[in-house]
C-alpha positions in Angstrom: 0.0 0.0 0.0 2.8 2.9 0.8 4.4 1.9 -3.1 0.9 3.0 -4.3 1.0 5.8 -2.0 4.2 7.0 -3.1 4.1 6.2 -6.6 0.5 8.2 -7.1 2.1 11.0 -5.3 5.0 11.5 -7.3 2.7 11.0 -10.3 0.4 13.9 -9.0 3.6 16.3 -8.3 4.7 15.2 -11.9 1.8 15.6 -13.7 -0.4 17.6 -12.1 1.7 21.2 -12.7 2.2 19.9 -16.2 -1.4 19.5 -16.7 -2.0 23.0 -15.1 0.7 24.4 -17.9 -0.9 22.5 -20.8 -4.6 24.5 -19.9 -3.1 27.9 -19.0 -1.2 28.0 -22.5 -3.7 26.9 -24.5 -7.1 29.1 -23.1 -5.0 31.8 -23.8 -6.8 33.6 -26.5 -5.4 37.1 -26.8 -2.5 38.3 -24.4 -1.9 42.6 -24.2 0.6 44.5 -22.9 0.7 48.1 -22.4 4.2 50.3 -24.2 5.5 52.2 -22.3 4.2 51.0 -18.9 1.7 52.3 -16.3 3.6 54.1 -13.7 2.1 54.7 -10.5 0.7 58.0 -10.9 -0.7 57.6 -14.2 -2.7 54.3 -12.5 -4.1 57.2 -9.7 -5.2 59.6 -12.1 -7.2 56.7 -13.9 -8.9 55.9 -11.2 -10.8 59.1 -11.3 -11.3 58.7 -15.3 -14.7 56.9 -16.7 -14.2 53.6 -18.4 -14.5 55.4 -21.7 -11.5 57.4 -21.2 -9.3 55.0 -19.6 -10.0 52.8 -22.7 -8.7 55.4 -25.0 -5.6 56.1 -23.4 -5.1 52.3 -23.2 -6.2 51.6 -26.6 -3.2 53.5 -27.9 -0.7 51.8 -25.9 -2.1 48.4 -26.9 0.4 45.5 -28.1 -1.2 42.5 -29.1 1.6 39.5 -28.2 1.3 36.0 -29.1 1.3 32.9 -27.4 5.3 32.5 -27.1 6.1 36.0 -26.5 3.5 36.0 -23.4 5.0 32.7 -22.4 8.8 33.9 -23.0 7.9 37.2 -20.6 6.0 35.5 -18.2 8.3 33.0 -17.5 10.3 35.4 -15.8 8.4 36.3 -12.7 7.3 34.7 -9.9 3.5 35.1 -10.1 3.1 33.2 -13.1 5.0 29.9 -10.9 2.5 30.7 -8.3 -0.7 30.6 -10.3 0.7 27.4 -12.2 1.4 26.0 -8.5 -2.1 27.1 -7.4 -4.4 25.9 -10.4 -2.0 23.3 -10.4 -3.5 21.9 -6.9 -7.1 20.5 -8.6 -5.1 18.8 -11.4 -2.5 17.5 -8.9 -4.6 15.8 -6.5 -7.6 14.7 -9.5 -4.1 12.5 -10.5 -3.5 11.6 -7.6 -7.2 9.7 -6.3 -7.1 8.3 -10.2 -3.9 6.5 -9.3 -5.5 5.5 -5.8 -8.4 4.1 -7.5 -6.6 2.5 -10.3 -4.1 1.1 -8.0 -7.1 -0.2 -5.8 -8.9 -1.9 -8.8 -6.0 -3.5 -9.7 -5.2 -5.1 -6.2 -8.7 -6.0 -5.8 -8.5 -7.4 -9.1 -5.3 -9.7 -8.9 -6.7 -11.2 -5.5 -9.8 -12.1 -6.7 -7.6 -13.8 -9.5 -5.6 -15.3 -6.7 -8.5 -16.9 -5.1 -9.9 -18.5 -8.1 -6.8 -20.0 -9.4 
């Protein structure tokens, strides 16, 4: 029972981030960032801007980036590890009760096998 243990949790930590990866990258539909930057000030004064305003001054600053570039900047910083990490959790531990059960079936499986034989 502990090599099923062990072996579905090293699955889970294996494959569970990887699965988390594989879903972030590809709901990604349209990534943006903003040239130049948002410095701290210009973020106060929009906060006192309607929606239609802030979206004009944003719409000119607007870069469209694809896939790889928003992968090859994110990579970079530590929130994007985190939110892998953290979405990663569901995946991680739906891997890990498949590989309980399956292990489970199995064993249940080969003794009733024994029995019969």
């Amino acid at each position: 029972m502990k090599a099923l243990i062990v072996r579905s949790l090293l699955a889970a930590i294996l494959i569970g981030p990887i699965i988390s990866f594989v879903i972030e990258f590809t709901s990604l539909r349209v990534a943006k960032k903003y040239e130049p930057g948002i410095s701290e000030e210009q973020f106060h004064q929009m906060g006192n801007m309607t929606v239609n305003q802030m979206e004009a001054i944003l719409g000119k600053r607007t870069v469209r980036m694809t896939r790889w570039e928003w992968l090859r900047e994110s990579v970079h910083y530590a929130y994007f590890w985190k939110h892998l990490a953290y979405n990663g959790l569901l995946q991680g531990s739906s891997v890990f009760v498949a590989c309980m059960w399956v292990g489970w079936m199995e064993k249940r499986h080969a003794r009733r096998l024994a029995i019969t034989a």
